[in-house]
C-alpha positions in Angstrom: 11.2 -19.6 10.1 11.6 -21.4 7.4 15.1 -21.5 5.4 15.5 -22.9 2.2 17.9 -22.3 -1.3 15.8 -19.4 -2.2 15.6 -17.6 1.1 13.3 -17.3 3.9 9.9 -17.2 4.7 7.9 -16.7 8.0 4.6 -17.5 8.9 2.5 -15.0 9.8 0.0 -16.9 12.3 -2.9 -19.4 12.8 -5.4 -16.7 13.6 -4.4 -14.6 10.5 -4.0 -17.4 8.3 -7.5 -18.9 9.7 -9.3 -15.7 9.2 -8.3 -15.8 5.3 -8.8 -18.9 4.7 -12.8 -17.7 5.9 -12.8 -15.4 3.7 -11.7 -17.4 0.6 -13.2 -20.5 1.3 -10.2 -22.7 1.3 -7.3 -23.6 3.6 -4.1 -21.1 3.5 -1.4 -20.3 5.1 -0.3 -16.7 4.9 3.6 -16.2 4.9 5.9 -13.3 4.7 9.1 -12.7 2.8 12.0 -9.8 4.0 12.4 -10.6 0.2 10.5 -9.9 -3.3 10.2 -13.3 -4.9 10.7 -16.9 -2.9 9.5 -20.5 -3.9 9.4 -23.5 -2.4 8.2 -27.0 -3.2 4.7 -26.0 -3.4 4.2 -22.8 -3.7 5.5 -19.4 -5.4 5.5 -16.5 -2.5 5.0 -12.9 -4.4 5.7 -10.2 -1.6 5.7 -6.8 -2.9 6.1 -3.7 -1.0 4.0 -4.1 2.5 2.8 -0.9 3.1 1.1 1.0 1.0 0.1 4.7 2.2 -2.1 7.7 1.0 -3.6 10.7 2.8 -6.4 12.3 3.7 -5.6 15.4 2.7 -4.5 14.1 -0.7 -8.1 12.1 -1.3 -9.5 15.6 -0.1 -7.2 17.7 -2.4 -8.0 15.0 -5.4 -11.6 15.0 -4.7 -12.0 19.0 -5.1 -9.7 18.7 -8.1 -12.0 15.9 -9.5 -15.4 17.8 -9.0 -16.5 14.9 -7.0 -16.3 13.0 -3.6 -14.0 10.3 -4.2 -14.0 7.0 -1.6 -10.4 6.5 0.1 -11.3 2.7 -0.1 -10.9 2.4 -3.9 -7.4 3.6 -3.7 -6.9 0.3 -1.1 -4.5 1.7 1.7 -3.1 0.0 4.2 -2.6 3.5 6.2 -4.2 6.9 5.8 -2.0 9.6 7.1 -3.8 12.5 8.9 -2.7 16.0 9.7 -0.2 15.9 6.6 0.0 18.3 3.3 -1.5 17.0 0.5 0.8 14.4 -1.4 3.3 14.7 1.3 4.0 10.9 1.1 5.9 11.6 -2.0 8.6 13.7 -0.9 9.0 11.3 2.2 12.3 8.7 2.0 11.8 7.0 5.7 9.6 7.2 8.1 8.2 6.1 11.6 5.4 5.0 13.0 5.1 3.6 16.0 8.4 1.7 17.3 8.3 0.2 12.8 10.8 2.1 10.3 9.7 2.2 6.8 11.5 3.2 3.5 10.3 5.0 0.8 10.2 2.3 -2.2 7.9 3.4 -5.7 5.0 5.6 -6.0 1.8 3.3 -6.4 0.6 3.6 -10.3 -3.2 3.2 -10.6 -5.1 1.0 -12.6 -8.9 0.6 -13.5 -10.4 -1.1 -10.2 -10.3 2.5 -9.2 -13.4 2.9 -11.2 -15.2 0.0 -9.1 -16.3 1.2 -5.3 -16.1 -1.1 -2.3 -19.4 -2.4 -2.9 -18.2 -3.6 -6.5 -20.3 -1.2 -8.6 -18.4 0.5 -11.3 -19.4 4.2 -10.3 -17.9 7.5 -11.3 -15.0 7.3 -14.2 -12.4 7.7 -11.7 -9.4 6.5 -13.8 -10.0 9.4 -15.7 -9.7 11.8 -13.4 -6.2 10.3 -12.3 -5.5 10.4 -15.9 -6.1 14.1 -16.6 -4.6 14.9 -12.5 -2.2 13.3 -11.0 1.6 12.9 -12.8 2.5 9.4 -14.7 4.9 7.1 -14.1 7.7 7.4 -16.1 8.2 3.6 -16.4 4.3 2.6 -17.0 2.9 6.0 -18.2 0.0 4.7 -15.5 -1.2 7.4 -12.8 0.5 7.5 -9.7 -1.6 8.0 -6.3 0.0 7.0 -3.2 2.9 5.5 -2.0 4.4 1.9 -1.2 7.2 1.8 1.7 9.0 -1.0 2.6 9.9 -2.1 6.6 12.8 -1.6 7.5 13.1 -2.5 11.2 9.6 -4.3 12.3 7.6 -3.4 15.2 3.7 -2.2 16.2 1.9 0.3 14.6 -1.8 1.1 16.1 -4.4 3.6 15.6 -4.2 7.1 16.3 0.5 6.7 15.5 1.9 9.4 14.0 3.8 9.6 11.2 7.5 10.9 12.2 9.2 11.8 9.2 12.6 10.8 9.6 14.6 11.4 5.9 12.9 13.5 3.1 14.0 12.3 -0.2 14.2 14.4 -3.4 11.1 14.7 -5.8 
């Protein structure tokens, strides 16, 4: 740990950082901040919200809505929730997972990468179909599919954890 005018920063570990500086070609050094926006000497550390979540259920739900079989992976999770309602993550506040608490922090607004699948060919108009289906932000006026949830306490999360909704918050 790292302290310095700004804040505090952590890093995150050799392995991790090693395995991204593979994949980008270039020595790095991932870090984490408990807070939005730190710099240091060399560097500017953006950390926004850590976790972002979506279902299954609410791919399926959008897909029939859509007329077409849309890819979870152009939406980018970090978690897919299964065995949910449809859109359920937006009417959750805190929740559990594993032995790690999370909070309930902005609904994710979409943008057009959705229109590019995994593979990077642009495909199917999906931003249009968010457009015409999902509500807007009222900040943005972007689409809104998904949520982002901050930690609150820290701890594991593996495959196969259940969701444990702990607060519901009003939508």
């Amino acid at each position: 740990v790292s302290t310095q005018s700004t804040g505090e920063y952590c890093h995150v570990g050799e392995k991790e950082s090693k395995w991204m500086s593979d994949i980008l070609g270039k020595d790095v050094r991932l870090m984490f901040s408990p807070e939005k926006t730190l710099s240091g000497d060399d560097m500017i550390i953006q950390s926004l919200d850590p976790v972002h979540i979506i279902g299954e259920s609410s791919l399926q739900a959008f897909s029939k809505e859509a007329g077409w079989d849309v890819e979870m992976e152009r939406f980018r999770p970090n978690i897919v929730s299964v065995g949910h309602d449809a859109y359920a993550d937006e009417g959750w506040q805190e929740i559990k997972i594993g032995d790690t608490v999370m909070e309930f922090d902005h609904r994710t607004t979409r943008c057009l990468i959705t229109n590019v699948n995994y593979d990077g060919v642009r495909t199917a108009d999906t931003m249009n179909n968010l457009r015409t289906l999902r509500p807007r932000c009222e900040k943005t006026n972007k689409p809104v599919f998904g949520s982002y949830f901050a930690v609150k306490q820290t701890g594991h999360v593996k495959p196969g954890d259940k969701i444990i909704l702990v607060k519901r918050r009003n939508v």
